[in-house]
N, CA, C and O atoms as a GROMACS GRO file, in nm:
protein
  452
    1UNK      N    1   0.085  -0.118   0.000
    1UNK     CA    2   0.000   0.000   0.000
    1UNK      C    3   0.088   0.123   0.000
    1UNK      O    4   0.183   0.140   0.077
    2UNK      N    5   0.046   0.212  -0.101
    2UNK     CA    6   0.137   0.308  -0.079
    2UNK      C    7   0.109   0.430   0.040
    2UNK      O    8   0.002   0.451   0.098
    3UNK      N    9   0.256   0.515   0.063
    3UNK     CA   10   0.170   0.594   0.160
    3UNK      C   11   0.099   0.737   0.093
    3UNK      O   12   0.099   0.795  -0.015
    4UNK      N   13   0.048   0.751   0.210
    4UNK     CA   14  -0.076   0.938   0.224
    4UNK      C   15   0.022   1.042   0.182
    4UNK      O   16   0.144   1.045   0.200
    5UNK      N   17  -0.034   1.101   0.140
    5UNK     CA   18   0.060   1.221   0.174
    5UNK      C   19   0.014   1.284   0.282
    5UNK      O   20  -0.094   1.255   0.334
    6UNK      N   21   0.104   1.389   0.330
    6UNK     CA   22   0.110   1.504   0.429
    6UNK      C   23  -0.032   1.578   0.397
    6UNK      O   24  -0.072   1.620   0.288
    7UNK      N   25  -0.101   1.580   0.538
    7UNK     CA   26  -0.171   1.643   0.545
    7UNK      C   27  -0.296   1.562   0.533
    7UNK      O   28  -0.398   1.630   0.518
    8UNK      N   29  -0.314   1.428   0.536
    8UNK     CA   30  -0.428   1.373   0.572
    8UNK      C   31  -0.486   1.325   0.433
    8UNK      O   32  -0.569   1.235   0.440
    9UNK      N   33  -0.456   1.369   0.318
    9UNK     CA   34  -0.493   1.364   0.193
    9UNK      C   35  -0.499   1.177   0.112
    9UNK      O   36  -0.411   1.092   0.123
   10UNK      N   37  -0.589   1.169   0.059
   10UNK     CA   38  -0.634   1.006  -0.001
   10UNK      C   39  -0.564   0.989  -0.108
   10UNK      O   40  -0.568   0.893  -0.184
   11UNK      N   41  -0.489   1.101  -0.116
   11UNK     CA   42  -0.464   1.028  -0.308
   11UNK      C   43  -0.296   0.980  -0.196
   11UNK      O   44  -0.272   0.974  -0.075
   12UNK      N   45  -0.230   0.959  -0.308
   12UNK     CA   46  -0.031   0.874  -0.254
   12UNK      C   47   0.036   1.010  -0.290
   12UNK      O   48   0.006   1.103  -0.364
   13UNK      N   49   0.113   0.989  -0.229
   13UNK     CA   50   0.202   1.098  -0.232
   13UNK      C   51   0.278   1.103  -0.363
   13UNK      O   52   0.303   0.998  -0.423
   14UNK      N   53   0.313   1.213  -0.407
   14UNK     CA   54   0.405   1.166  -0.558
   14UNK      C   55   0.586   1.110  -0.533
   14UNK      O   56   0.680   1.141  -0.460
   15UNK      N   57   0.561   1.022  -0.635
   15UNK     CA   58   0.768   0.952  -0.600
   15UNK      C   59   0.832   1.023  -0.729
   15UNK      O   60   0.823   1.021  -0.851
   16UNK      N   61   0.918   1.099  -0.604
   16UNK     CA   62   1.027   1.136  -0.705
   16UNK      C   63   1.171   1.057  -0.739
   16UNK      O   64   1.221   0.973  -0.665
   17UNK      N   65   1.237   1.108  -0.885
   17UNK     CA   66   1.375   1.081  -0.906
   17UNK      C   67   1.434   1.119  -0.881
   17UNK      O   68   1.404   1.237  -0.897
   18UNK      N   69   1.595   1.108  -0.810
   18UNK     CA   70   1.700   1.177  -0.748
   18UNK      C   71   1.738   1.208  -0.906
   18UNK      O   72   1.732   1.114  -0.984
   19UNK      N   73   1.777   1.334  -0.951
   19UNK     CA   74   1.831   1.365  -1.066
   19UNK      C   75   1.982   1.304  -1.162
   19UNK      O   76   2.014   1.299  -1.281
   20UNK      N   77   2.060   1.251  -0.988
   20UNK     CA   78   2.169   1.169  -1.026
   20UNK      C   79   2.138   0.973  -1.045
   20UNK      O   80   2.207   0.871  -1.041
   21UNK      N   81   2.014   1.004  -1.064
   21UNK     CA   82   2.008   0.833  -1.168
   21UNK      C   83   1.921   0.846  -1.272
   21UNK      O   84   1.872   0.739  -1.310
   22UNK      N   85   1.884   0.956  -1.338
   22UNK     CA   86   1.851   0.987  -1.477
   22UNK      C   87   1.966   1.035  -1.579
   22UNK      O   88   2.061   1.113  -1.580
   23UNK      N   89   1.890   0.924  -1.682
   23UNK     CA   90   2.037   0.911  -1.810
   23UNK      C   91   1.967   1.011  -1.888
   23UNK      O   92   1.847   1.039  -1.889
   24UNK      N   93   2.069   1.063  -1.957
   24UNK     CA   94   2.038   1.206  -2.060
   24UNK      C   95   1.963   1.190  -2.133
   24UNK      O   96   1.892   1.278  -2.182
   25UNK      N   97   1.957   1.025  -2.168
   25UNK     CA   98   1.814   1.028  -2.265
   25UNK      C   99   1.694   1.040  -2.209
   25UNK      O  100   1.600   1.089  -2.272
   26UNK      N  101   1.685   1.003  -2.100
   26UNK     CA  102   1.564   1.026  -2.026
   26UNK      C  103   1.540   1.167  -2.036
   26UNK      O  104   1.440   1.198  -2.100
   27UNK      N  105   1.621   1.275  -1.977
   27UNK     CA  106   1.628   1.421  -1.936
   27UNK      C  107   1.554   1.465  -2.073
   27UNK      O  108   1.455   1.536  -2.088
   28UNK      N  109   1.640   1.392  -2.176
   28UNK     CA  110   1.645   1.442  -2.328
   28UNK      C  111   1.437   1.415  -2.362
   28UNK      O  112   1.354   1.496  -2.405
   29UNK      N  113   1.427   1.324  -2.336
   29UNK     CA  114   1.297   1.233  -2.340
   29UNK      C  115   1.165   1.379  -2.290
   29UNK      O  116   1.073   1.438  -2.346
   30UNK      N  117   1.214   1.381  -2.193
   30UNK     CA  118   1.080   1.461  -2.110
   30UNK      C  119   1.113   1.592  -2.145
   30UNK      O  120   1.001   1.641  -2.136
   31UNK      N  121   1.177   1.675  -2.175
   31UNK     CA  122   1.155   1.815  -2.223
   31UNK      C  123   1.122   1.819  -2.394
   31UNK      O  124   1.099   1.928  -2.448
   32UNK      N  125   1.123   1.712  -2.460
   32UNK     CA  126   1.130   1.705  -2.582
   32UNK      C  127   0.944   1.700  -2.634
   32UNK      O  128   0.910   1.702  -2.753
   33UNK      N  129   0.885   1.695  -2.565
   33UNK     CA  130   0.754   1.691  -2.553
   33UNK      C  131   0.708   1.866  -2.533
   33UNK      O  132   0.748   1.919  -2.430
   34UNK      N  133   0.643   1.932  -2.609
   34UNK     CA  134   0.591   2.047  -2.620
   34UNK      C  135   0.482   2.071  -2.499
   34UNK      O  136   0.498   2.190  -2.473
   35UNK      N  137   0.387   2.024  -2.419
   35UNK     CA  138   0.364   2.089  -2.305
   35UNK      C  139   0.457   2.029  -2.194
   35UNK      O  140   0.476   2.111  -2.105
   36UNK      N  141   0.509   1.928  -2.178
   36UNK     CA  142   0.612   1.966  -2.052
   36UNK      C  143   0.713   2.045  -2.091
   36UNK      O  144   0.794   2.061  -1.999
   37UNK      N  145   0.738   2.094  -2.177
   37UNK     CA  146   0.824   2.208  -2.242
   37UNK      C  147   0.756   2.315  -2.192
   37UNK      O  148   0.805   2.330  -2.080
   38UNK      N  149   0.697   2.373  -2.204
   38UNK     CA  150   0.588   2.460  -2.131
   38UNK      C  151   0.605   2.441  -1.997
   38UNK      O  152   0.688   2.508  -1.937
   39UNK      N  153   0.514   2.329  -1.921
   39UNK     CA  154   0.547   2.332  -1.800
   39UNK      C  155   0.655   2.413  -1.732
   39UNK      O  156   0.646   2.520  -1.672
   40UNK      N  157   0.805   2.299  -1.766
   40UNK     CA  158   0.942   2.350  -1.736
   40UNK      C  159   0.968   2.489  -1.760
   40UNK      O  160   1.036   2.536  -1.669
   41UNK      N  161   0.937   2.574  -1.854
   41UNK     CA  162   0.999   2.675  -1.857
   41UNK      C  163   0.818   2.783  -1.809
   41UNK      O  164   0.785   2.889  -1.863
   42UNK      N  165   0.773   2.741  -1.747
   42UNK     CA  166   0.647   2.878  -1.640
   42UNK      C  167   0.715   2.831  -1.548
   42UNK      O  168   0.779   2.925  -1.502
   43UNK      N  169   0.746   2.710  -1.478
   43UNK     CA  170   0.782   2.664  -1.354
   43UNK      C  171   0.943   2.741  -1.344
   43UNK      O  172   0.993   2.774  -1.237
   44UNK      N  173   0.991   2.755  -1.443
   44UNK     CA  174   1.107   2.802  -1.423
   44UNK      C  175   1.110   2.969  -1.364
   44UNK      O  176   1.178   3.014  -1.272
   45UNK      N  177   1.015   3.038  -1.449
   45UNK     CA  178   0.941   3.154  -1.441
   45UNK      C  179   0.852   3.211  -1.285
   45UNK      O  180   0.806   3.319  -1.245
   46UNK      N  181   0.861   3.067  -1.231
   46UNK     CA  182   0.746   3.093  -1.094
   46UNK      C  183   0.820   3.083  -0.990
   46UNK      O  184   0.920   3.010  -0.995
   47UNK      N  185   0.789   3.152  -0.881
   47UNK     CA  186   0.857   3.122  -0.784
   47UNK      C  187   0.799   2.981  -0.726
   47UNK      O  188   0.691   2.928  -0.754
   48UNK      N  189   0.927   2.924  -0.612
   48UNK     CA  190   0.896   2.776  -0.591
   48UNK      C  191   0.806   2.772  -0.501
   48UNK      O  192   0.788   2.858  -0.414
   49UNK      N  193   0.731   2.646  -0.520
   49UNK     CA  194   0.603   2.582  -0.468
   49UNK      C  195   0.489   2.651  -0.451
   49UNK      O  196   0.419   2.631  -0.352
   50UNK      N  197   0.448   2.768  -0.571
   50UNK     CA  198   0.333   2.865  -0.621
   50UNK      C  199   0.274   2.806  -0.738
   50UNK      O  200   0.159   2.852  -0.743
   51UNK      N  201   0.288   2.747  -0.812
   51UNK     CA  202   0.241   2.680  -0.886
   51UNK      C  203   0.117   2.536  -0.877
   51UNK      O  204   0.166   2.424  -0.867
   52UNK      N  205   0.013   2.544  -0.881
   52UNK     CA  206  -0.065   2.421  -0.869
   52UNK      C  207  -0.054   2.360  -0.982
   52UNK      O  208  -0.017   2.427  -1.079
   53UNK      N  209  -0.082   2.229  -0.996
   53UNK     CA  210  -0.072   2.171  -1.130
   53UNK      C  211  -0.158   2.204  -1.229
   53UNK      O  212  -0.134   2.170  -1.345
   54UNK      N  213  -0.310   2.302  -1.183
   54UNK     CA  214  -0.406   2.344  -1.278
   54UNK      C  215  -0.369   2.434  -1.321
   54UNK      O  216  -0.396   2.450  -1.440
   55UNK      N  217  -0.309   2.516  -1.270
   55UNK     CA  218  -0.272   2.637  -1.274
   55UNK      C  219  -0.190   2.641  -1.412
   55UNK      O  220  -0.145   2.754  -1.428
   56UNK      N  221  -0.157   2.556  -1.513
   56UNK     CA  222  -0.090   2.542  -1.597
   56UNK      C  223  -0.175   2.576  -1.700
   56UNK      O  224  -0.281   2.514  -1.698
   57UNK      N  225  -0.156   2.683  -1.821
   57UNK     CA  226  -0.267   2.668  -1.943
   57UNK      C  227  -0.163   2.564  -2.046
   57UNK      O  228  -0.063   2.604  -2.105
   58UNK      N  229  -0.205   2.454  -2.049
   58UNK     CA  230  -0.138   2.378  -2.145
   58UNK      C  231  -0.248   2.266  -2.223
   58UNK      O  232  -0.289   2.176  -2.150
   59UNK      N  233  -0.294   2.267  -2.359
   59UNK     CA  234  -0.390   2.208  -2.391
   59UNK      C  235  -0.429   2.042  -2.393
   59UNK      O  236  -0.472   1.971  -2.484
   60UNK      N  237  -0.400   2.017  -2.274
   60UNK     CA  238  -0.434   1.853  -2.227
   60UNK      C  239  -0.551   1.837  -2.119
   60UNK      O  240  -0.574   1.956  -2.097
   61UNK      N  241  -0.601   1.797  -2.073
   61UNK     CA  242  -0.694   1.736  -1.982
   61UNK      C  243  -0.628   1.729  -1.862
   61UNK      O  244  -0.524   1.790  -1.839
   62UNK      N  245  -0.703   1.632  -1.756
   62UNK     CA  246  -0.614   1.655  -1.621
   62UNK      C  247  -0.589   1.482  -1.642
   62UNK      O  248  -0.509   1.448  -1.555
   63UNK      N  249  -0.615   1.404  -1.696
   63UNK     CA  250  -0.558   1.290  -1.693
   63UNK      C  251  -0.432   1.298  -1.788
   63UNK      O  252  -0.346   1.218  -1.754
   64UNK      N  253  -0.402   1.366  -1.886
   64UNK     CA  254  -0.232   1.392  -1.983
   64UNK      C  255  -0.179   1.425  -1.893
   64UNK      O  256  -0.091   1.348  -1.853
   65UNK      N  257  -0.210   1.585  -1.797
   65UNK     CA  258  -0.131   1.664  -1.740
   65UNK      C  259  -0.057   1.572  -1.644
   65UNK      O  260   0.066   1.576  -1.632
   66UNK      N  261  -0.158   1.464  -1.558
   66UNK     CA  262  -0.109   1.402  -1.451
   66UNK      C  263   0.058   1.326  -1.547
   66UNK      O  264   0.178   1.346  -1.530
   67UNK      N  265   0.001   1.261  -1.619
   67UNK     CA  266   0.085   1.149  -1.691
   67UNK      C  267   0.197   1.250  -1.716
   67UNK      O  268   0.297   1.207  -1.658
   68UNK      N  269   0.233   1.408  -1.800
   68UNK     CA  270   0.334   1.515  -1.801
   68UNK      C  271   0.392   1.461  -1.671
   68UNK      O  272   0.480   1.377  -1.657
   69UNK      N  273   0.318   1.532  -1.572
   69UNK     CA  274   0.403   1.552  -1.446
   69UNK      C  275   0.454   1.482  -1.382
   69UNK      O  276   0.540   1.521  -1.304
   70UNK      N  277   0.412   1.335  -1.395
   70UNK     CA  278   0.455   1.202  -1.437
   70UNK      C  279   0.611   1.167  -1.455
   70UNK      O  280   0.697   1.096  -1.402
   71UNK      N  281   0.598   1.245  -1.546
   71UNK     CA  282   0.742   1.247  -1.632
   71UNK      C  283   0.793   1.300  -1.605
   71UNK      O  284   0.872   1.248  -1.527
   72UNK      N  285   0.806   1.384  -1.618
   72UNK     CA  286   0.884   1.497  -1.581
   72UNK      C  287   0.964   1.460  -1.409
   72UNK      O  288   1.084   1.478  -1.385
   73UNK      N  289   0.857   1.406  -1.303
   73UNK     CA  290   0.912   1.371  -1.186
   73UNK      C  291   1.027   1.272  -1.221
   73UNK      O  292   1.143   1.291  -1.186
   74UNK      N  293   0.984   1.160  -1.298
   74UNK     CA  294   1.057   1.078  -1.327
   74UNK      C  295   1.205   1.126  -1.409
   74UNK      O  296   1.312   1.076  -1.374
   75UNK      N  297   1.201   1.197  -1.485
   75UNK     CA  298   1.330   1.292  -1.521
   75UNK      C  299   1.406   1.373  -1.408
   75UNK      O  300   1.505   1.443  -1.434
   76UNK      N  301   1.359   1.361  -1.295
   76UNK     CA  302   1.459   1.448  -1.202
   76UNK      C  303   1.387   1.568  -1.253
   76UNK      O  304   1.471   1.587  -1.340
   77UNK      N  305   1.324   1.639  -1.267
   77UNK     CA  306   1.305   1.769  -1.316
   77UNK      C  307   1.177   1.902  -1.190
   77UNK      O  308   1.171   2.023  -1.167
   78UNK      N  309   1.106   1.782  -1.149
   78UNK     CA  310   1.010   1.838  -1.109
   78UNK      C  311   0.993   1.767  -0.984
   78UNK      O  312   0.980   1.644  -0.982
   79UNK      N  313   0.994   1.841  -0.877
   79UNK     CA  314   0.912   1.813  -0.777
   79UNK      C  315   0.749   1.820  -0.725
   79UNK      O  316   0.672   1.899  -0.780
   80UNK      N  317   0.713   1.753  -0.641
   80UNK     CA  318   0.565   1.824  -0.600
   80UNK      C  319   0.543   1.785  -0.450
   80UNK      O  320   0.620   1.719  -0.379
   81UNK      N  321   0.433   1.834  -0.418
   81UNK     CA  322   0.380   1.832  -0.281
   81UNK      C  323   0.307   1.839  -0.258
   81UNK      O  324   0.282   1.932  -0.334
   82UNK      N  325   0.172   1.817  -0.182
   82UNK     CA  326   0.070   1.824  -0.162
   82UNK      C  327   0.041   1.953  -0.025
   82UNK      O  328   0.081   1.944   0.091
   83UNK      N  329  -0.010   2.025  -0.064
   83UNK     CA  330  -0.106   2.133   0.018
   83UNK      C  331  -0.233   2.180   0.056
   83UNK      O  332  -0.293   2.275   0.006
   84UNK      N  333  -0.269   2.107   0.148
   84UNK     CA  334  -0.405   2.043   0.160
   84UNK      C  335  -0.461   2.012   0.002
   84UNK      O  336  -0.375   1.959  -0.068
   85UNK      N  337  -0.585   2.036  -0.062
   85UNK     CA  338  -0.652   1.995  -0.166
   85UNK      C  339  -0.549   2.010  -0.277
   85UNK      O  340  -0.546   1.904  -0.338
   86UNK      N  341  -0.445   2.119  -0.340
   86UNK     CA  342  -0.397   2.152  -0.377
   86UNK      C  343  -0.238   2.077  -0.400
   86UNK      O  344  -0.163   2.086  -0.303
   87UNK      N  345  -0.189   2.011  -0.514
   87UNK     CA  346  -0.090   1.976  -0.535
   87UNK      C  347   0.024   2.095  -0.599
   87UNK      O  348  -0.008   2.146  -0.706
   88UNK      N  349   0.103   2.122  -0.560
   88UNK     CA  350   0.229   2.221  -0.566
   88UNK      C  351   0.364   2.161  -0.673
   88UNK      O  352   0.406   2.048  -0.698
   89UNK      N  353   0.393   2.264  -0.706
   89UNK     CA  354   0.567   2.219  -0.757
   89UNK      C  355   0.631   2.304  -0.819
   89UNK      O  356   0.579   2.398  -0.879
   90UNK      N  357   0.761   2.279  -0.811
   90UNK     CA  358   0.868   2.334  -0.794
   90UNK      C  359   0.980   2.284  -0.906
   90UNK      O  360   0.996   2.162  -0.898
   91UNK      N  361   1.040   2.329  -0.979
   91UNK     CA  362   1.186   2.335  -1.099
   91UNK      C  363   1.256   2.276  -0.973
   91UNK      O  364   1.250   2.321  -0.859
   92UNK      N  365   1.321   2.168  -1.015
   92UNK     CA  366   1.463   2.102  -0.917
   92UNK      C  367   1.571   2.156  -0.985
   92UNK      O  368   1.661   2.073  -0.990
   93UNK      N  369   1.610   2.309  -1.064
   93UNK     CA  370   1.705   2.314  -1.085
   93UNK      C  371   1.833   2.291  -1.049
   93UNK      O  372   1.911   2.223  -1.116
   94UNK      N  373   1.858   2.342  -0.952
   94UNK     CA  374   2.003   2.320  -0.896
   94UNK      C  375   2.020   2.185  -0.877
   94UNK      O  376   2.142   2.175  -0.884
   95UNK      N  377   1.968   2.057  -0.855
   95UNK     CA  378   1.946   1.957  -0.852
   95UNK      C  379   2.007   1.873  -1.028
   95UNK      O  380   2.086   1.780  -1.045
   96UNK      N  381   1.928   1.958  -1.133
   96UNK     CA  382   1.956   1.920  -1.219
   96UNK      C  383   2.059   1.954  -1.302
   96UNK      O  384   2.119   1.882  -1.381
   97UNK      N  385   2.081   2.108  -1.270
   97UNK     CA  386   2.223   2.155  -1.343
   97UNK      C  387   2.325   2.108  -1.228
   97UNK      O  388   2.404   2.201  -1.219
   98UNK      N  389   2.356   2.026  -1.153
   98UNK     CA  390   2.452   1.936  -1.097
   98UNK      C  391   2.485   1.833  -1.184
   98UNK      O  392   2.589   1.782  -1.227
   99UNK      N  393   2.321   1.814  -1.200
   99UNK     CA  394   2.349   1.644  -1.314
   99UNK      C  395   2.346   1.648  -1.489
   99UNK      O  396   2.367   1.566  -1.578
  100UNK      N  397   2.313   1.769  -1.482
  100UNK     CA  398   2.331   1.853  -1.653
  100UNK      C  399   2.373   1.929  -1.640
  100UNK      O  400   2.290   2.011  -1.602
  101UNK      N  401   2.516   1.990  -1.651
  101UNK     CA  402   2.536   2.111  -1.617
  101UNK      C  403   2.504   2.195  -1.774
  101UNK      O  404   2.568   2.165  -1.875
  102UNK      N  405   2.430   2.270  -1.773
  102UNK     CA  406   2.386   2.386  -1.894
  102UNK      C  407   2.237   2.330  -1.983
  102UNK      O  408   2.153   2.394  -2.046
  103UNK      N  409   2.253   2.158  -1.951
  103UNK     CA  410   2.111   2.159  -2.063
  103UNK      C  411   1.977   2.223  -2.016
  103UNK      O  412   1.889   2.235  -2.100
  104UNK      N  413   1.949   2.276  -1.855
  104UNK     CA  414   1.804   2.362  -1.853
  104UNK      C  415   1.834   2.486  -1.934
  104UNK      O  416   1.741   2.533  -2.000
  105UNK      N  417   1.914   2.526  -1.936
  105UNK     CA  418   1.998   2.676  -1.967
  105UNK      C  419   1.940   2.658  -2.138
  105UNK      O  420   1.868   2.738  -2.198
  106UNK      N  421   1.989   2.540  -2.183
  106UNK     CA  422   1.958   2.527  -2.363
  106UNK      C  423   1.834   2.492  -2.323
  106UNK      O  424   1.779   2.555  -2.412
  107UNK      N  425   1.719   2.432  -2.248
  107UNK     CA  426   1.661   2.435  -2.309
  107UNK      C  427   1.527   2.530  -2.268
  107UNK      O  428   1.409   2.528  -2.304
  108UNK      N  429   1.590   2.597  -2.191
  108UNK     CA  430   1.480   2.745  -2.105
  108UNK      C  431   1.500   2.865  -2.177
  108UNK      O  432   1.446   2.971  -2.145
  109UNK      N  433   1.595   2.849  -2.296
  109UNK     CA  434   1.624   2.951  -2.414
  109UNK      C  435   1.497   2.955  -2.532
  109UNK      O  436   1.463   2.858  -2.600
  110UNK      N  437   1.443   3.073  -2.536
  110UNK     CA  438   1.325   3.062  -2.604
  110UNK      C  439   1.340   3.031  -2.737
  110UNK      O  440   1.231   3.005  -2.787
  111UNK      N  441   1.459   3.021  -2.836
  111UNK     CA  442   1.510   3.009  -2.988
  111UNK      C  443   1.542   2.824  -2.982
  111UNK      O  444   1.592   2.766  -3.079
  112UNK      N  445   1.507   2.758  -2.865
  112UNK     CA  446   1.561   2.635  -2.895
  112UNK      C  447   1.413   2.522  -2.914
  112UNK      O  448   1.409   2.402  -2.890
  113UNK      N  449   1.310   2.606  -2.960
  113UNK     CA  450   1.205   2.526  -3.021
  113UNK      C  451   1.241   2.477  -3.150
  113UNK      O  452   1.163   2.408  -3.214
   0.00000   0.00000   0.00000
């Protein structure tokens, strides 16, 4: 059974990737997708843990978005958290330019669509 999250909440808490056991293709994998491309670079734009996951205008449903953010956790890229009703998250940059050093940099550059 998995566990609750913080705060009493029914859904599981989200599992993240430590950024140092994602291979570049992976990294490469999840920004290469045009709304977690999006995602990554508002989240980059937001200050941390202001962001809800609705809060995103990106043209998917809330069952894609989940599956994005999905990914993206799984890339080392994204964290989240739960706040009461409200799920949160946060750019793991520094996290990731440890384990990429410069690829958020290429790819939070608006000419690299």
């Amino acid at each position: 059974m998995s566990k609750q999250a913080a705060g009493g909440s029914h859904r599981a808490a989200p599992v993240h990737t430590d950024p140092a056991d994602v291979s570049v293709l992976t990294a490469l994998s999840a920004v290469a997708d045009p709304v977690r491309l999006q995602i990554v670079r508002d989240l980059a734009g937001s200050a941390e843990w202001t962001r809800s996951c609705g809060s995103f205008d990106v043209p998917v449903g809330k069952a894609a978005l989940s599956h994005h953010f999905s990914v993206l956790r799984g890339a080392g890229l994204v964290e989240q958290r739960d706040e009461g009703p409200r799920r949160v998250n946060r750019l793991r940059r520094e996290e990731f330019d440890a384990r990429f050093p410069g690829l958020l940099d290429l790819v939070l550059r608006a000419d690299t669509d």
